[in-house]
SEDRENNU-290978 format. One record per residue (C-alpha): residue number from 1; residue in one letter; y, x, z. Coordinates in Angstrom, 3 decimals. Each point is the difference from the previous one (the first is absolute). Layout:
N
+-----+------+----------+----------+----------+
|  nr | rest |       yy |       xx |       zz |
+-----+------+----------+----------+----------+
| NUM |    a |        Y |        X |        Z |
...
+-----+------+----------+----------+----------+
END
This chain:
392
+-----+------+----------+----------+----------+
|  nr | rest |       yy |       xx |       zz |
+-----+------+----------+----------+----------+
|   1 |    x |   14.008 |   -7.984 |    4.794 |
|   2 |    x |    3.583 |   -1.068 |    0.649 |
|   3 |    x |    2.490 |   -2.182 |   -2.048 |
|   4 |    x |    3.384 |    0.977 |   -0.858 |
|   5 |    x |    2.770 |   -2.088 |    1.183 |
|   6 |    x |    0.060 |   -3.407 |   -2.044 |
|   7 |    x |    3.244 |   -1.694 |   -1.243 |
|   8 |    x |    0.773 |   -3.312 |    1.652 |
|   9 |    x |   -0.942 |   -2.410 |   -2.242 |
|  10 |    x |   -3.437 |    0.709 |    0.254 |
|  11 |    x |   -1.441 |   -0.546 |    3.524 |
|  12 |    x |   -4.077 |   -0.185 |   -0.656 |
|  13 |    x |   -1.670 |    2.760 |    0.181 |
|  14 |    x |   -4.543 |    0.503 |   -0.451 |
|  15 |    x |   -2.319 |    2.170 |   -1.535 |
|  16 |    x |   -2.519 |   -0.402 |   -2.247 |
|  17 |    x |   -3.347 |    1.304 |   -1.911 |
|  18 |    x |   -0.157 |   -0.023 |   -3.695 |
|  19 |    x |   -2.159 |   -2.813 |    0.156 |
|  20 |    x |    2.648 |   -2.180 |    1.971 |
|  21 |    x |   -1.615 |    0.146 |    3.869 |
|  22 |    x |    1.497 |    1.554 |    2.799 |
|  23 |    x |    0.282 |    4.169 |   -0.037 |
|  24 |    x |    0.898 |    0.464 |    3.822 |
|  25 |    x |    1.528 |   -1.145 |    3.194 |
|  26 |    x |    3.380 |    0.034 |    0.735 |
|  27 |    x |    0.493 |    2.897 |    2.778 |
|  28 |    x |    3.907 |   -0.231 |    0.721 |
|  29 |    x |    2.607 |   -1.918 |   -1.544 |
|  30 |    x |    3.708 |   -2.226 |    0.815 |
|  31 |    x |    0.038 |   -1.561 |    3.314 |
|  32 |    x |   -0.806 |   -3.465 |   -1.191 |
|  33 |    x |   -3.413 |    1.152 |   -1.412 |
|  34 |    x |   -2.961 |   -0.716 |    2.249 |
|  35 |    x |   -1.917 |    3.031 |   -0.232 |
|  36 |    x |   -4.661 |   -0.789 |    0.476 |
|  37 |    x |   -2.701 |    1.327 |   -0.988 |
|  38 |    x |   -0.268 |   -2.573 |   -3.176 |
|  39 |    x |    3.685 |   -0.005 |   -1.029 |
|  40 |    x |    0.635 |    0.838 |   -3.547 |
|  41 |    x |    3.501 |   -0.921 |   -0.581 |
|  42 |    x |    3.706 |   -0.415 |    1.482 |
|  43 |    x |    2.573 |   -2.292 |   -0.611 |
|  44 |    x |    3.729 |    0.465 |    0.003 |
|  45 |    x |   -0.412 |    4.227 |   -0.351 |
|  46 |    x |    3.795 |    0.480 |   -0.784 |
|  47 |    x |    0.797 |    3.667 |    0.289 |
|  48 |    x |   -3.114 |    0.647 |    2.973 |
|  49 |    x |   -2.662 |    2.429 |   -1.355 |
|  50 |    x |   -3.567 |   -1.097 |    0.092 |
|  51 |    x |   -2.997 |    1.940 |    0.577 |
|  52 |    x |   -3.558 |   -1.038 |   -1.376 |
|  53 |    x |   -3.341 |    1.389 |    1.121 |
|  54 |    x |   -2.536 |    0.538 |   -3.396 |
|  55 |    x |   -3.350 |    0.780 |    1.389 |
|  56 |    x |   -1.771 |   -0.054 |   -3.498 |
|  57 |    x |   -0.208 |    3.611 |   -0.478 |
|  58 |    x |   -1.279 |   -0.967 |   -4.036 |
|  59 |    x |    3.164 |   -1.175 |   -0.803 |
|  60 |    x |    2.538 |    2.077 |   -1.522 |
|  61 |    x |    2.934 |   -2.690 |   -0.941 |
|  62 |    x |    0.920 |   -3.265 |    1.687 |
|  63 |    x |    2.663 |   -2.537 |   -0.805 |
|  64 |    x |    3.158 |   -1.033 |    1.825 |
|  65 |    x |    1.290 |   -3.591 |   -0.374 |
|  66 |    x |    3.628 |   -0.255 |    1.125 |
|  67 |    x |    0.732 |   -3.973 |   -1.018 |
|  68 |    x |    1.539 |   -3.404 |    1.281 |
|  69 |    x |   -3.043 |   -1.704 |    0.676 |
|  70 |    x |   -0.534 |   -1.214 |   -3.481 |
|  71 |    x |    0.581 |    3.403 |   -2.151 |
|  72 |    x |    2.736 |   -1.230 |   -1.453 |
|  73 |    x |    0.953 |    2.537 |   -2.589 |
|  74 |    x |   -1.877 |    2.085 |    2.191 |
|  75 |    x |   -3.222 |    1.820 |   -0.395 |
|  76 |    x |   -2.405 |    2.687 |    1.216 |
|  77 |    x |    0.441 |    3.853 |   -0.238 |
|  78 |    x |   -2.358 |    2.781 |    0.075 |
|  79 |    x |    0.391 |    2.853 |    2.428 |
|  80 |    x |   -2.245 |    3.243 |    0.243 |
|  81 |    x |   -1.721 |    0.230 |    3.348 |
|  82 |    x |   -0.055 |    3.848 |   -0.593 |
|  83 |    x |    3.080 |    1.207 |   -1.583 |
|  84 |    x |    2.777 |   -2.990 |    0.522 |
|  85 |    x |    3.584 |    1.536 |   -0.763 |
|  86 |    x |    1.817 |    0.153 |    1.764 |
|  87 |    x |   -3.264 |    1.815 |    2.281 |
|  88 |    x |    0.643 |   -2.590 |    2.869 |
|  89 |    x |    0.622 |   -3.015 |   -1.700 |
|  90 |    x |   -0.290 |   -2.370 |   -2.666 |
|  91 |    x |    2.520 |   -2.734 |   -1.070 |
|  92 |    x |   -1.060 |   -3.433 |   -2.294 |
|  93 |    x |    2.062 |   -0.287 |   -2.988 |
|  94 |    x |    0.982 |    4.152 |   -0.284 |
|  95 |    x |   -0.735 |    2.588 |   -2.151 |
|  96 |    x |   -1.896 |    1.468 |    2.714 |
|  97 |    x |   -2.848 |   -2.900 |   -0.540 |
|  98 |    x |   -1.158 |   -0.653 |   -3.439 |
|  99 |    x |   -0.634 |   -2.882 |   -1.008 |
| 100 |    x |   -3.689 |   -1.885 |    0.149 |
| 101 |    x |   -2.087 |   -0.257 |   -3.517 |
| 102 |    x |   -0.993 |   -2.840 |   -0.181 |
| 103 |    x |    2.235 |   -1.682 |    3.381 |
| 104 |    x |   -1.848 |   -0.543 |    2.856 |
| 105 |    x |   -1.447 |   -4.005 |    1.114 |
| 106 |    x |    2.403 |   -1.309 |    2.410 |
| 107 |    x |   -1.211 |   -3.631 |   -0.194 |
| 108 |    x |   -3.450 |   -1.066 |    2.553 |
| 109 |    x |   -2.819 |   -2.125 |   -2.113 |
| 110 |    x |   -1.508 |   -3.134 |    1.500 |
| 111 |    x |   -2.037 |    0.092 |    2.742 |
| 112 |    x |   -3.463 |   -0.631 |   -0.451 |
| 113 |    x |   -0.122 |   -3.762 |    1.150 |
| 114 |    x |   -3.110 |   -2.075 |    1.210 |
| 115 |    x |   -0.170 |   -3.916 |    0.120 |
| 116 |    x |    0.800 |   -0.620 |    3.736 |
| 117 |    x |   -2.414 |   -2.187 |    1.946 |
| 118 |    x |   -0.282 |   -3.841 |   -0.626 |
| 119 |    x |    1.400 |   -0.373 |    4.034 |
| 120 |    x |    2.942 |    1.757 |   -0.744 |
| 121 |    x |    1.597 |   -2.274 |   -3.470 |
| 122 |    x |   -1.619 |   -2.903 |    2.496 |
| 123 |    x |    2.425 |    1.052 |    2.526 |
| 124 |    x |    2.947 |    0.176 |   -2.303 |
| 125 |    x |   -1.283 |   -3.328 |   -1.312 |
| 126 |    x |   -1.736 |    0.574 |   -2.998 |
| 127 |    x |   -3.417 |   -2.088 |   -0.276 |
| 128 |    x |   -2.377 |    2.333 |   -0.199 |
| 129 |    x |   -3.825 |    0.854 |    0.533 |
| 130 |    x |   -2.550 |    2.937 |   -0.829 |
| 131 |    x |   -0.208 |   -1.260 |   -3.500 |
| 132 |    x |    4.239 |   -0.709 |   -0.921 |
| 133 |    x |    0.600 |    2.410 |   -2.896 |
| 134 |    x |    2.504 |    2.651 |    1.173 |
| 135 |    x |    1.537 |    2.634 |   -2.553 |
| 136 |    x |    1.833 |    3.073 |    0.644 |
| 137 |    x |    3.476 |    0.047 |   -2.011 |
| 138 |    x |    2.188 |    2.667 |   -0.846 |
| 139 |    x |    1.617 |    1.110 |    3.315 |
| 140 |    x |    3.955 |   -0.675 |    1.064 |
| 141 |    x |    2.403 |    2.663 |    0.738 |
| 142 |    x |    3.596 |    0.243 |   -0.200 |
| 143 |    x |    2.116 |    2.133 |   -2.329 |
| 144 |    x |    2.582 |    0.906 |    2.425 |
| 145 |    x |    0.429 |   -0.290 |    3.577 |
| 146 |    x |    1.110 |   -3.772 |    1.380 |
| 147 |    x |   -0.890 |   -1.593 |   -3.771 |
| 148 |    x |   -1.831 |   -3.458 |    1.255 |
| 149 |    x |    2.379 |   -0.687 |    2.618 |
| 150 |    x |    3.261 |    1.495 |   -2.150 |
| 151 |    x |   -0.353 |   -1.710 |   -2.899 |
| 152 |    x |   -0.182 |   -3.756 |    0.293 |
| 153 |    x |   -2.253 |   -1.087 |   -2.738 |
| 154 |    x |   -2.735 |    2.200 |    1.349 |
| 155 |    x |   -2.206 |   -2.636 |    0.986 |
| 156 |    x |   -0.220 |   -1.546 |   -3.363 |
| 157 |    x |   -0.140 |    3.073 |   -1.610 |
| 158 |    x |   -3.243 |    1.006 |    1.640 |
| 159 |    x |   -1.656 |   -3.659 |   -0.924 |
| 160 |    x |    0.698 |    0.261 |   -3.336 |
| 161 |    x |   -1.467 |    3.778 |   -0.453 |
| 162 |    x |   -3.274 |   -1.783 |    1.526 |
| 163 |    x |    0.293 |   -3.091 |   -2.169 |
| 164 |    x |    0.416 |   -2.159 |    3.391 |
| 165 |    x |    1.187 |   -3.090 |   -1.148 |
| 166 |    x |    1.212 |   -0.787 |    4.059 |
| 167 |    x |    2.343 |   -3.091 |    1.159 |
| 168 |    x |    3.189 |    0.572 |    0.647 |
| 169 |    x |    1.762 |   -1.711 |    3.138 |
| 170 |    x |    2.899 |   -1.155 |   -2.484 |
| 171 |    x |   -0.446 |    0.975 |   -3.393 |
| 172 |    x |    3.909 |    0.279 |   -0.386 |
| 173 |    x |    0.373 |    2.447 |    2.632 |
| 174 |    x |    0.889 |    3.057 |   -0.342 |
| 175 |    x |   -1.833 |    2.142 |    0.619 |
| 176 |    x |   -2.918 |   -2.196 |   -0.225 |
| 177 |    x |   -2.158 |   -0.106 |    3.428 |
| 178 |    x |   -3.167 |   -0.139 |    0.390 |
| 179 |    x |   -2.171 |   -1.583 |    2.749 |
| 180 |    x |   -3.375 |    2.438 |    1.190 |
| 181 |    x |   -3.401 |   -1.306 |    0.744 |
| 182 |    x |    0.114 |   -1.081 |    3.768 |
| 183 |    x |   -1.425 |    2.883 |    1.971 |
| 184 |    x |    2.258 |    2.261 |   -1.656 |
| 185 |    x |    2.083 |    2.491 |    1.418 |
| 186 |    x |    3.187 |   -1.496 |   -1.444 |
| 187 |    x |    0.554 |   -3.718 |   -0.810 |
| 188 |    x |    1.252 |    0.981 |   -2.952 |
| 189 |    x |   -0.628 |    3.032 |   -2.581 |
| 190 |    x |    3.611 |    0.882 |   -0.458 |
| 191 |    x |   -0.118 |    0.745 |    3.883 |
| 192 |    x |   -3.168 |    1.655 |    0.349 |
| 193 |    x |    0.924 |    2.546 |   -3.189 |
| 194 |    x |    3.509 |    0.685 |    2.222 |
| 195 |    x |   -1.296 |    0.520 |    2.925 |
| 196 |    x |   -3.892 |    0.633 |    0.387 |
| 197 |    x |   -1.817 |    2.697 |    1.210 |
| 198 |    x |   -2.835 |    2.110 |   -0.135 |
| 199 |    x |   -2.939 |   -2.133 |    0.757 |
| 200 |    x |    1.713 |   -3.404 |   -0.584 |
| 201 |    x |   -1.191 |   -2.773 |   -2.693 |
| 202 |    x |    1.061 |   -2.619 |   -1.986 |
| 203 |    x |   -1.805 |   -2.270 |   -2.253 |
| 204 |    x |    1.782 |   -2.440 |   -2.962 |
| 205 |    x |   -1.406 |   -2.384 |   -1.783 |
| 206 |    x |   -0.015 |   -0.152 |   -4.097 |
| 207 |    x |   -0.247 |   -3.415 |   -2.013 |
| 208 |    x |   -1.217 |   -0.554 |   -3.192 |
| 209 |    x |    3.214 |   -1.689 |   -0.976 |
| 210 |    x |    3.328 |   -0.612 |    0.959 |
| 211 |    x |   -0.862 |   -3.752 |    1.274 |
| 212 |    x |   -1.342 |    2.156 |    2.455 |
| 213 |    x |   -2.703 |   -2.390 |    1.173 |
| 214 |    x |   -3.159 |    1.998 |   -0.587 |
| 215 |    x |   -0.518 |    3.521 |    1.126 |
| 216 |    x |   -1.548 |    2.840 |   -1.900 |
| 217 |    x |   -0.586 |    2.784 |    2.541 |
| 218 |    x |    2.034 |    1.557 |    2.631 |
| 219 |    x |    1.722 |    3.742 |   -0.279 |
| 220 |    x |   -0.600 |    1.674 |    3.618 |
| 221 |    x |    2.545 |    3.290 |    0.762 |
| 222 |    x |   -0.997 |    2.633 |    2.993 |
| 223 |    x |    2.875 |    2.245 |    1.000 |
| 224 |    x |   -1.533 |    3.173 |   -0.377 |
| 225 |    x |    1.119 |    4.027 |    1.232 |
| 226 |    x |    2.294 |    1.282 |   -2.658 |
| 227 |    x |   -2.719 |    3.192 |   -1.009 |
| 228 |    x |    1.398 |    3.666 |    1.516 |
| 229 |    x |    0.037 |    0.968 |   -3.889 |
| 230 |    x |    2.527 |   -2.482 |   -1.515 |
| 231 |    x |    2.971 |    2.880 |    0.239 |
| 232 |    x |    1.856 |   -2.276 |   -2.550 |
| 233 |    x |    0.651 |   -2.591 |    3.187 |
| 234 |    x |   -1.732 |    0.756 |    3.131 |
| 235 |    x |    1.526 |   -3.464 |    1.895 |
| 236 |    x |   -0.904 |   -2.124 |   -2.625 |
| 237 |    x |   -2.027 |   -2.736 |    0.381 |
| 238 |    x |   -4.220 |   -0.484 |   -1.478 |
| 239 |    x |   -1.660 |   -3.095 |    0.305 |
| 240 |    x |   -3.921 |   -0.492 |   -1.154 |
| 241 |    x |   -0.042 |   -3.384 |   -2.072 |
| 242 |    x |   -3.104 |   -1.867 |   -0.687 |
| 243 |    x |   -0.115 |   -3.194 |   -2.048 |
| 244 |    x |   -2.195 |   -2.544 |    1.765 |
| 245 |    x |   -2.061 |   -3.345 |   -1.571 |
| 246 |    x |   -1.209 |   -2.407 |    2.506 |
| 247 |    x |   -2.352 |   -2.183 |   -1.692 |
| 248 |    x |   -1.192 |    1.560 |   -2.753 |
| 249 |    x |   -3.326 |    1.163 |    1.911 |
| 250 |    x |   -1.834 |   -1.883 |    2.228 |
| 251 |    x |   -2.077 |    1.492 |    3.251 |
| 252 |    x |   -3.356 |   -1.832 |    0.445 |
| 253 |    x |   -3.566 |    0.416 |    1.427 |
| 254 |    x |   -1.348 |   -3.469 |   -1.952 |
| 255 |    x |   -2.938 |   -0.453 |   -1.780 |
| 256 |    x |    1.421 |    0.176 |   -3.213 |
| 257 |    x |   -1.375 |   -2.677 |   -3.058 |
| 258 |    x |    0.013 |   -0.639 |   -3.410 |
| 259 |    x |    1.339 |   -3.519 |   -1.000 |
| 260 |    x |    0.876 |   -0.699 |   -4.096 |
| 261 |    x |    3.037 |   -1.363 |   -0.396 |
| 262 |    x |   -0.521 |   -1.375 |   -3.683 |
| 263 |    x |   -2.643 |   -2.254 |   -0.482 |
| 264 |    x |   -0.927 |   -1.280 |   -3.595 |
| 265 |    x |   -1.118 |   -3.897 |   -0.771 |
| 266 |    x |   -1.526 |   -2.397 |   -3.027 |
| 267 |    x |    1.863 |   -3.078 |   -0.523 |
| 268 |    x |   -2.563 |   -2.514 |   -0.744 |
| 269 |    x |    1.021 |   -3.138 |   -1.907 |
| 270 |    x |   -1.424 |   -3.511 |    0.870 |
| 271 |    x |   -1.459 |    2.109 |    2.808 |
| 272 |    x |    0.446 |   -2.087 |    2.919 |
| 273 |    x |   -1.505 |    0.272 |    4.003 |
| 274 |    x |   -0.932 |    3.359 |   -1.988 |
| 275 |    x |   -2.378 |   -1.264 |   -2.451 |
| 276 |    x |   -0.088 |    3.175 |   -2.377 |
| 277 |    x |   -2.527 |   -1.693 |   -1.960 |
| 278 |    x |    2.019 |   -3.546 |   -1.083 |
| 279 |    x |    2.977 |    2.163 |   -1.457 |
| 280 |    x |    0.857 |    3.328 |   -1.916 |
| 281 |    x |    2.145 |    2.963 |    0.955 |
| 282 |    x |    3.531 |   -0.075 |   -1.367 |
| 283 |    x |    1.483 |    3.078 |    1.625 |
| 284 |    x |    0.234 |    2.619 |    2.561 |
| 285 |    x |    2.370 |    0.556 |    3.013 |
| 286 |    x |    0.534 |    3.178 |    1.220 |
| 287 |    x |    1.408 |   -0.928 |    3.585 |
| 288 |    x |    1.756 |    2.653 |    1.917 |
| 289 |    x |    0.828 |    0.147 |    3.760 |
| 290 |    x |    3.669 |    1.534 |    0.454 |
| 291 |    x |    0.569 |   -0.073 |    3.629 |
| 292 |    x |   -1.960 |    1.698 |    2.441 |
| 293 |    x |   -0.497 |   -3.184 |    2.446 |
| 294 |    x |   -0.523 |   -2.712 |   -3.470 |
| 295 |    x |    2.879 |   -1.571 |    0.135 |
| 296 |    x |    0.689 |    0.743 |   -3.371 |
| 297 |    x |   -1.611 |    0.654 |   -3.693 |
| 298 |    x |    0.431 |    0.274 |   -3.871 |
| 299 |    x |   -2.758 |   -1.833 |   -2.406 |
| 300 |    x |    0.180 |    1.097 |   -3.567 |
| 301 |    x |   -1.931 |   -2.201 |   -2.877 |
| 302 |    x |   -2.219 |    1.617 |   -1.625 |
| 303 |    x |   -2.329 |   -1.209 |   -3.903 |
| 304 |    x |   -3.299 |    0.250 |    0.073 |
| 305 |    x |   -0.306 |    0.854 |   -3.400 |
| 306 |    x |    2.224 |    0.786 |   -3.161 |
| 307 |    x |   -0.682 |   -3.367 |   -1.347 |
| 308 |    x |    0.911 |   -1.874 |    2.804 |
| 309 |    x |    2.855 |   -2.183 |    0.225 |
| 310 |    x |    1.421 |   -2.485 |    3.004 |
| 311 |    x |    2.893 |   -0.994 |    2.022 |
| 312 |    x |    0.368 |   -2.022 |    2.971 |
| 313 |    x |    3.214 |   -2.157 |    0.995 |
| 314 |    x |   -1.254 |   -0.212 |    3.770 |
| 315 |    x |   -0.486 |    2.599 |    2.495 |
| 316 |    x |   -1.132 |   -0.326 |    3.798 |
| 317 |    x |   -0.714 |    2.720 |    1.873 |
| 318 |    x |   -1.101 |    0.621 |    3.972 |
| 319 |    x |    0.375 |    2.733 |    2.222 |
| 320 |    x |   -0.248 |   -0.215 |    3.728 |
| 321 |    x |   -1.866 |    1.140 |    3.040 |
| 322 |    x |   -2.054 |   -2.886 |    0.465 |
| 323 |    x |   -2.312 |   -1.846 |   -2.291 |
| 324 |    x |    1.064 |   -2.603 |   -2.179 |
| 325 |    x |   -0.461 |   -2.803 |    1.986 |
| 326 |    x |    0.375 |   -2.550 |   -2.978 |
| 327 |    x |   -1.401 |    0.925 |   -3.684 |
| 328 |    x |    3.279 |   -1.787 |   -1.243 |
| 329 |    x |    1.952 |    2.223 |   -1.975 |
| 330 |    x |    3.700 |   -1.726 |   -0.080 |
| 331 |    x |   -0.129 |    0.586 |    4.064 |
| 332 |    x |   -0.589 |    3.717 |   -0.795 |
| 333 |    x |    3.874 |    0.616 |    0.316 |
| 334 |    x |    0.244 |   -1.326 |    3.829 |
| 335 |    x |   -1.672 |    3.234 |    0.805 |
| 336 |    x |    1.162 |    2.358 |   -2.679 |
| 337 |    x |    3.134 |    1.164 |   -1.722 |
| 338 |    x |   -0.482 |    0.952 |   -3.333 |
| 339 |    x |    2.468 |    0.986 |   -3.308 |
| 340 |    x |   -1.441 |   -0.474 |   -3.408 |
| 341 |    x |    1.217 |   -1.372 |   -3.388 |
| 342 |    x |   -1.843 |   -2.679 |   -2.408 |
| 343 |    x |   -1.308 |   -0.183 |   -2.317 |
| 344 |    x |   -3.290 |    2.708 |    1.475 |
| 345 |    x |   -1.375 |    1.860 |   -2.841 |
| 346 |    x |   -1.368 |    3.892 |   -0.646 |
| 347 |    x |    2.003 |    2.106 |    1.372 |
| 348 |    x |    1.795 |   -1.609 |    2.547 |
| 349 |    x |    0.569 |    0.333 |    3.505 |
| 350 |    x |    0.900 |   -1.709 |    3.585 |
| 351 |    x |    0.916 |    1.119 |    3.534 |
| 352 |    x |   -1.401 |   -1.199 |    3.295 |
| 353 |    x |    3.658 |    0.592 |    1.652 |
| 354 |    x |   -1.240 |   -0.674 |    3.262 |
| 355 |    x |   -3.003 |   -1.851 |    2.318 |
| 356 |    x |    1.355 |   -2.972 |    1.584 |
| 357 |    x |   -0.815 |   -0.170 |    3.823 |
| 358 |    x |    0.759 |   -1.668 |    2.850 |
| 359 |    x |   -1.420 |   -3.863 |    0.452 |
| 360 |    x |   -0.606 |   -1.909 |   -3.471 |
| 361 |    x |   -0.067 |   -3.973 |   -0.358 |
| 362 |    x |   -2.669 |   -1.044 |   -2.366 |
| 363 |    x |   -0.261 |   -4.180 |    0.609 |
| 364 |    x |   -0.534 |   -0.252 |    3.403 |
| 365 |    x |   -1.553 |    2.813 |    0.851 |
| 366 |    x |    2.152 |    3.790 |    0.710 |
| 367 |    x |   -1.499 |    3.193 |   -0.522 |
| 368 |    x |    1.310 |    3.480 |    1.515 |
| 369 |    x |    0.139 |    2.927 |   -2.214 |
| 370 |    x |    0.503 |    3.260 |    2.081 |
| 371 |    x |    2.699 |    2.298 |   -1.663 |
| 372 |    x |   -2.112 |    2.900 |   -0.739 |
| 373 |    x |   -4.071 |    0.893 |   -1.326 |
| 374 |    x |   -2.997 |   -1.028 |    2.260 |
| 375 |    x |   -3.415 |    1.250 |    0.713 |
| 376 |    x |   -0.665 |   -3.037 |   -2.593 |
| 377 |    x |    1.936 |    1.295 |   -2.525 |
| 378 |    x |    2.021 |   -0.530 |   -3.302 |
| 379 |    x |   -0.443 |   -3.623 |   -1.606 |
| 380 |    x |    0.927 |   -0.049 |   -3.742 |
| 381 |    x |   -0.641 |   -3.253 |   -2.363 |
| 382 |    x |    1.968 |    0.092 |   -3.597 |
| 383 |    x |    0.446 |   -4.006 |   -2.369 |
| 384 |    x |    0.841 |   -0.099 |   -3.215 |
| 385 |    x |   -0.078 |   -2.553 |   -2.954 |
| 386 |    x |   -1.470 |    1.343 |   -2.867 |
| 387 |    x |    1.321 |   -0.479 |   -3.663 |
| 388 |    x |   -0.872 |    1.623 |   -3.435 |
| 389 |    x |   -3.606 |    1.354 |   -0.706 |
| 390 |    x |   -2.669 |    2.825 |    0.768 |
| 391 |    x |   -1.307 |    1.580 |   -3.006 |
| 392 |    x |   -2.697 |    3.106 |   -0.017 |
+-----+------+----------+----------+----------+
END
């Protein structure tokens, strides 16, 4: 099937199915088309007749694009394989071609895309490991030929349409720049959307804020072929972008246990070197580890009955990774930092900020706490005063 001579303002020429793929192989065509096996369309036609081989013998009409690379009030017409009119050809945009019902897809769809392997976000210089979450996002493509390096906002522009909260070189820049993850193609993304190519990577890291000091999770781009089908722009660029959490998963082959982290205790009254039997219970602490090492807790007050009333105007508490070398409870703050407010009474609470280590002076004698858990474990000891009375 031949095409007619085209006017000069449109210079792309390709042929497609009704369902948007390829219909044939370009056979002859202007000097400046490279004629293969696989080629499907021609740029710059002018006035030069091209020639397209259809080897589907079930199809009976085919569309001709004739656009500017973006279809810019351009489209698709339908010509009759059988019967075109004039008999030897069949120009877009005439009378001779009616047109499609509904219009033909011009536009390629995503890519399927795969996580890529940890080593390759490791060597772009994203922490990773078997077990970092990785997501497939929505895939990149531009809308026109040359729009990332064109239009210089580009770079921003992508971040924000994958919630990237990234760190700008100088946040009154414009455009803003942005540094990549080292390992990257680029040093920074405004470069590597410009000028990357198939094959190449970038990764960018995303904070939770704009302090920028802590860092969410990383977007990673992979310059991808631009699919044969995307008529609507077939040298614009696809990237594959994955979002990427280091940290949120952890790899390990350790025996794995069970260890409570809120531990509930009687306060006994007149009680003393633990002699349950010379006092009465006046409460009940619910004491609750909130650091995965010890170093810190909560301790809520709790009645033991309805009836009960009582409020204490002291509080000592210890915490630390060794035991209590001395049973005397104003020397518990030397090796524990604690916030709390007086008077104590139901209800109430108090943080163990942090354990206190390092060497500790008690009298003569100096006693090293190491800064995290032991084999010997957690050491806990609670003083009050007690005021008020214990009813049933």
């Amino acid at each position: 099937m031949r095409s007619s001579p085209l006017p000069p303002l449109l210079f792309r020429a390709a042929c497609v199915k009704s369902d948007g793929t390829k219909c044939g192989t370009v056979l002859s065509g202007p000097t400046n088309c490279t004629i293969t096996t696989s080629t499907t369309y021609c740029n710059d036609v002018g006035s030069t007749p091209i020639v397209y081989s259809i080897t589907d013998t079930s199809l009976t009409q085919v569309g001709i694009q004739f656009h500017d690379g973006s279809f810019t009030n351009q489209g698709t017409s339908t010509c009759s394989i059988t019967n075109p009119t004039p008999p030897s050809s069949c120009a877009a945009g005439t009378p001779n071609c009616q047109p499609p019902s509904p219009p033909l897809p011009n536009a390629a769809a995503c890519p399927n895309a795969e996580c890529p392997d940890p080593s390759y976000l490791s060597a772009a210089g994203i922490p990773s490991d078997a077990c970092t979450p990785c997501s497939p996002l929505t895939c990149l493509k531009e809308s026109f030929q040359g729009q990332f390096s064109d239009i210089p906002g580009s770079a921003n522009n992508v971040l924000s349409v994958y919630g990237c909260n990234a760190k700008p070189q100088d946040a009154a820049a414009i455009p803003l720049v942005f540094n990549t993850t080292s390992g990257s193609s680029y040093p920074t993304f405004n470069a590597f959307l410009a000028n990357s190519t198939v094959n190449q990577s970038a990764g960018v890291a995303c904070y939770n804020d704009t302090t920028y000091t802590t860092i969410s999770n990383y977007i990673y781009f992979q310059h991808i072929n631009t699919p044969a089908d995307n008529f609507a722009c077939l040298e614009c660029d696809f990237y594959n972008v994955f979002q990427v959490t280091p940290g949120a998963c952890r790899c390990s082959s350790d025996t794995a246990w069970a260890t409570p982290i809120v531990y509930p205790f009687d306060v006994c009254a007149g009680c003393a070197q633990n002699r349950v039997g010379s006092g009465f219970i006046i409460g009940r602490l619910n004491f609750q580890i909130t650091n995965a090492y010890g170093q810190t807790s909560v301790t809520s007050f709790l009645a033991p009955s309805p009836t009960a009333k009582v409020n204490s105007t002291v509080l000592q508490m210890y915490q630390s990774f060794i035991a209590p070398p001395v049973l005397t409870p104003g020397l518990f703050s030397k090796f524990t930092n604690t916030s709390f407010t007086l008077p104590v009474t139901y209800g109430s609470s108090w943080n163990v900020l942090n354990v206190i280590s390092g060497p500790i002076k008690i009298g003569s004698s100096t006693y090293t706490v190491p800064t995290n858990e032991t084999s010997s474990g957690l050491y806990v000891a609670i003083h009050l005063t007690v005021g008020g009375s214990f009813c049933y």
